[in-house]
N, C-alpha and C positions, 0 to 999 in steps of 0.2 A: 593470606589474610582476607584478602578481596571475597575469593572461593570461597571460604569459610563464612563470610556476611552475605555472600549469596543464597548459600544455601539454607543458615538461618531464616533469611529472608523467605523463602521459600517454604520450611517448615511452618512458617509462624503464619503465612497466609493460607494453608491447605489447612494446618490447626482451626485457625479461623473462619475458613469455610467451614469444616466438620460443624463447631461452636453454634452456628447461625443457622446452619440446616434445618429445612420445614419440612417436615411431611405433609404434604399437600397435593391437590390435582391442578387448580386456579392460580395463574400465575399470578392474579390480583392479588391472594391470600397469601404468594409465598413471600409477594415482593414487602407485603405489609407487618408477614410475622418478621420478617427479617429484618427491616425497621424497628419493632418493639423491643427485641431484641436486644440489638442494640441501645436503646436507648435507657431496656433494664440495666445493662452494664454501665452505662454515662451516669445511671441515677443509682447503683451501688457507688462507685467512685465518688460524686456528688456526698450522699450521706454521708460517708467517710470524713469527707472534708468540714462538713455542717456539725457534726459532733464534735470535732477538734475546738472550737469555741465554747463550747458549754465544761468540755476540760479543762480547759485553761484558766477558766474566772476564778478555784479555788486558788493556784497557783499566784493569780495577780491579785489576790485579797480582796475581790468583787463578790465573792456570795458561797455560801458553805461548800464542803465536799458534797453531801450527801444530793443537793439541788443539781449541783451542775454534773455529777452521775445521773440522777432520775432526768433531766435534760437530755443526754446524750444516748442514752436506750434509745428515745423514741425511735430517732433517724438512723439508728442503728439497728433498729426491728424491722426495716422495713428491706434488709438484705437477704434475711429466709425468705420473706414474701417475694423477693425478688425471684429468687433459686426456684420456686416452686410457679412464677407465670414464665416462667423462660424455659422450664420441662414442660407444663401444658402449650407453650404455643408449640414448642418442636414438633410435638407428637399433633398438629395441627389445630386445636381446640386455640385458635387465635384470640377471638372475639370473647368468648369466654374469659381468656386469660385479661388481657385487655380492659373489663368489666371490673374482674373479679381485682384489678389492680388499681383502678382507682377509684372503685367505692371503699374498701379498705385504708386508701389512703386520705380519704376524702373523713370517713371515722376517726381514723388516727390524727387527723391535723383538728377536727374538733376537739377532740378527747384534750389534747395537746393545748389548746388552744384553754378550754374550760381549765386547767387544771393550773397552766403557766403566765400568769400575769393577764389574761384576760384581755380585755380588749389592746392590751399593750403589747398581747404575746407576740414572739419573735416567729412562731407559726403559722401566724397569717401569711408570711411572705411565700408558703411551702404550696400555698392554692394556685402560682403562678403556673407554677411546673405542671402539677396537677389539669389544672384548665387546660395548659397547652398542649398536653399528650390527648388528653379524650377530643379535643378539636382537632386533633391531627392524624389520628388514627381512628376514630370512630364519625364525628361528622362534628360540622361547628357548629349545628342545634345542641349537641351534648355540651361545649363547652358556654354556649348562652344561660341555658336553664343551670348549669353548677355555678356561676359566677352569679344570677340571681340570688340560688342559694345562698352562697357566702356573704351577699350583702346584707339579706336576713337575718345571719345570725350573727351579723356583726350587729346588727338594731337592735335584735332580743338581747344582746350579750349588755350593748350599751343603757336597755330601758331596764333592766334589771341589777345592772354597777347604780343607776341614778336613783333608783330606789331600794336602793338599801338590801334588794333580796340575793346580790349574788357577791359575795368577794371572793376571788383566788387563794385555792387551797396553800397555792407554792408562789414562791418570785424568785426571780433573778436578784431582787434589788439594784446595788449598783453598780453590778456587769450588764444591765439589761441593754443599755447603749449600746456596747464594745458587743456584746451578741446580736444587738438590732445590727448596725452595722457589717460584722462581718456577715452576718444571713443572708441581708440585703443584697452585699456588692458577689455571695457563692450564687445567690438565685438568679441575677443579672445576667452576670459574666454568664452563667448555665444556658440559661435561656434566651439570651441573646448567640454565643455560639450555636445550639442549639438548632434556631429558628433562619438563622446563616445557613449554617451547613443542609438544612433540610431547602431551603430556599434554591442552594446553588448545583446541590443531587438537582433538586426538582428541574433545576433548567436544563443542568447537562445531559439528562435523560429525556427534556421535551426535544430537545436540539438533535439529540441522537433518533428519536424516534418521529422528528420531524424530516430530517436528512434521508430517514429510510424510506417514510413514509411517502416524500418525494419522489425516489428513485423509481418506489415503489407505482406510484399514481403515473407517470414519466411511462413509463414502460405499458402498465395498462391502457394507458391512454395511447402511444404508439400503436398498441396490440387492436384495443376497435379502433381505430383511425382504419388500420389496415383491413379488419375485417369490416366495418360499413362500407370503403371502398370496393374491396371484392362484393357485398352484398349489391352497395347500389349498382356496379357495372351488371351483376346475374339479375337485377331488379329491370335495369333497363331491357336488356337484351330481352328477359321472359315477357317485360311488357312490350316490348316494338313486336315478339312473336304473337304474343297475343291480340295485340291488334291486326296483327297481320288475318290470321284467323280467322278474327272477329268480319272485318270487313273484305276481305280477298279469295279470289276460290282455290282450294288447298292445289287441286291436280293444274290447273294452269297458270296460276299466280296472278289473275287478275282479279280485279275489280269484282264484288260478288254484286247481288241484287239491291244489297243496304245499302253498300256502299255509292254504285252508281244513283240511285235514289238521292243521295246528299249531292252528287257530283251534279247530277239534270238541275235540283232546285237552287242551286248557286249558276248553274250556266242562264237559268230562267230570268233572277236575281237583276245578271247583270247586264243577260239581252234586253231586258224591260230599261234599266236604268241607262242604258248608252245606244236604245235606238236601232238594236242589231235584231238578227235572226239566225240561226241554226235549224242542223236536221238530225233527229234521230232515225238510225238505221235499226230496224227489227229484222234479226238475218236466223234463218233456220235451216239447218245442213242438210237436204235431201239425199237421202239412203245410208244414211249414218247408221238407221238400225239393223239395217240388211247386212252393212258390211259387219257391226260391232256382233250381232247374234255368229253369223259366219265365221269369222277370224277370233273372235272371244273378246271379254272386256279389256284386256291388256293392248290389242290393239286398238281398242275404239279410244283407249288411253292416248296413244302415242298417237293418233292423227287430231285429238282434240288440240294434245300439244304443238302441235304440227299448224295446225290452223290456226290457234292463240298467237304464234310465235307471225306468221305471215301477215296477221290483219293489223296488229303492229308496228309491222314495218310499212306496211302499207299508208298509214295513217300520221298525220302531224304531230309533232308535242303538243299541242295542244288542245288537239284529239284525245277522247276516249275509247277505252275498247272493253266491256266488261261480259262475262260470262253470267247467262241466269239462272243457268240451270240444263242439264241433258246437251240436248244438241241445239243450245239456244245464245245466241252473244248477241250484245245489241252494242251500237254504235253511236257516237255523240259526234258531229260535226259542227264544228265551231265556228263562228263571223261566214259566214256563208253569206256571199255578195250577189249572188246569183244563181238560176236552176241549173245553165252548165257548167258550175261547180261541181252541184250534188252529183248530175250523172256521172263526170268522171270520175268521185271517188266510187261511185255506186259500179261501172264496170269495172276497174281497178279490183273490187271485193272479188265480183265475177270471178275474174280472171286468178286470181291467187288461189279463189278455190277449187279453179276447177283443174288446177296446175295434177299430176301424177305425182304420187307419192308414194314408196315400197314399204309395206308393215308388213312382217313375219314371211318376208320373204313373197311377196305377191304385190305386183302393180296397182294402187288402187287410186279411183278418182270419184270426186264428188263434185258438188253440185251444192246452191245456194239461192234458197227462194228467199227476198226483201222485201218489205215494206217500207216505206217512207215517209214521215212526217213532219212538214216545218211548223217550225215556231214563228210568228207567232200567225198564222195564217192558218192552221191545224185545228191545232190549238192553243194553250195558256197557260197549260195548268202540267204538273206530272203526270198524274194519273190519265189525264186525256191523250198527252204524246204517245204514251206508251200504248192505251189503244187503239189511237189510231193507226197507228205506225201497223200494229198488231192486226188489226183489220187489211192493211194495204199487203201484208205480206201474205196473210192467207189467198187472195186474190194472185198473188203471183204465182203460189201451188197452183190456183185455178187455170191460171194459162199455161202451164207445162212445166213450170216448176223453170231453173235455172235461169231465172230476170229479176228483174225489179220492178215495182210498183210504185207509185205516190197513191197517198190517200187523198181523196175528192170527197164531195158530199155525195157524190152518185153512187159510191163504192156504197158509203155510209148507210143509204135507202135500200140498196138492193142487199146488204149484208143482212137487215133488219126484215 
């Protein structure tokens, strides 16, 4: 028996799908033909019900057979028009059907309305329904402007009863009550279930599609969370590379020309502000071209690395060391207390570079002409350290190359 109501059950719901099927592409238009639909079926039922009263009044001695017949057509006409919006929504012509069902009903409740007791007719009540389906399936401006309507023609109905120009073809007479009544409490009960049930789809379906939409937003949001992480780590990384770039020399990893340029006028900065002095070293690699043309660029590579890596070590943390360019690196010596500072780092340089070094296989040694220039006794400024310095090194070339120089004003006059 159980088996047997299951599978009823089951007939009667795939029945029912078949029944409601939209041909459509818009899931907006199937969700909405499928609604109307339904609601054809609740308001054939509905008529059904609303006629049964207009039967009834000959029975109960309230008003002729032949009234309470032409009564109950009306709401019984309106079941082919049913059959015929409930084939055009299927076949997808929604909106149409829709239109086409309550402007006819909207005619038919006048007609109805002119013809049965007039401003008393028990058809006014049938505008409830009416209003409520073109506000709910079409938009609530449609059910504004029909409810205007209706109160229109309940004023023309009323100026035309008070003057004499309009009486009711037909009445109810004295079933018009026992029909007002039951109209009122079918249109109600209708339309209060009705506006329930569309209420309670409406939420279970916001709840459903909020729940997903959650899950849904929950996961996206997971998904970039993880991808602007991976973005900002490849963001940072491309940016520390590219400042690397920007300010560093690609083949020795130090310090390029811009960069020591910021580095000199912060050390300037701070020797002005606390009283100190420093020296920059102008160091140029004597026969770096002999050997680099000889052995090839790949070695004049590997001993620039070579020398980068030595002057280095050579030098304080808080020392600089940066490359300018070819066979050119210049030197920042910091808090410098005194000139036998400078010379010892100055032959410390010496010596490192003129240390033996093997490239492709061949003993090679170099050599290292300096210039030197203190701040602030040199000069004061960037541009001046670096010529000067620049000046004192050339003069070291001039004496045979592998020493050191300081800059004097006398280098200064005789350079000029």
């Amino acid at each position: 028996m159980g088996e047997q109501k299951m599978n009823l059950r089951i007939w009667f719901v795939a029945y029912w799908e078949r029944l409601i099927a939209i041909n459509a592409l818009d899931e907006e238009e199937i969700r909405q033909g499928r609604l109307f639909i339904i609601l054809l079926f609740i308001s054939i039922v509905f008529v059904i019900f609303l006629a049964l009263p207009f039967l009834l009044i000959k029975p109960l001695g309230m008003a002729e057979t032949s009234v309470g017949f032409i009564a109950a057509a009306f709401p019984l006409s309106f079941i082919p028009l049913s059959t015929v919006c409930i084939n055009q929504a299927r076949r997808g012509r929604i909106r149409s059907a829709i239109l086409l069902y309550i402007w006819v009903n909207l005619f038919a409740i006048c007609l109805a309305v002119w013809i049965f007791d007039g401003i008393y007719s028990t058809a006014w009540v049938l505008y409830i329904w009416t209003i409520t389906i073109a506000g709910t399936l079409l938009a609530p401006v449609y059910a504004l402007w029909m409810t205007g309507g209706v109160v229109a023609y309940f004023l023309l109905l009323v100026l035309l009863y008070q003057s004499g120009l309009y009486i009711p073809p037909l009445t109810l007479g004295a079933g018009r009550e026992f029909v007002n009544i039951s109209s009122l409490m079918l249109i109600l009960i209708s339309t209060v279930g009705f506006l329930t049930y569309l209420n309670m789809r409406s939420l279970r379906d916001t709840l459903a599609r909020l729940r997903m939409t959650t899950k849904e937003l929950e996961e996206h949001r997971r998904t970039l969370e993880q991808r602007v992480k991976e973005r900002t780590e490849e963001l940072m990384v491309a940016n520390v590379a590219l400042d690397k770039l920007a300010t560093h020399d690609v083949l020795t990893g130090l310090p390029n020309r811009m960069m020591f340029s910021q580095l000199l006028n912060r050390a300037i900065q701070s020797a002005r502000r606390y009283k100190r002095q420093f020296a920059v070293f102008f160091i140029d690699l004597d026969r770096f071209k002999t050997i680099n043309d000889t052995l090839g660029h790949e070695a004049g590579d590997q001993m620039l690395q070579e020398i980068a890596g030595r002057f280095k070590q050579t030098l304080r943390e808080i020392d600089v060391v940066a490359r300018l360019g070819g066979d050119e690196f210049v030197l920042l010596v910091d808090e410098v207390n005194n000139m036998s500072q400078v010379d010892t780092v100055a032959h410390k340089v010496l010596s490192v570079t003129s240390k033996p070094m093997v490239l492709m296989g061949e003993e090679c040694r170099l050599t290292a002409s300096i210039g030197i220039s203190i701040y602030p006794k040199d000069a004061e400024d960037e541009q001046s350290l670096m010529k000067t310095a620049d000046i004192a090194m050339y003069l070291a070339k001039e004496k045979g190359k592998n020493n050191y120089q300081f800059y004097s004003k006398e280098i200064q006059s005789k350079s000029i």
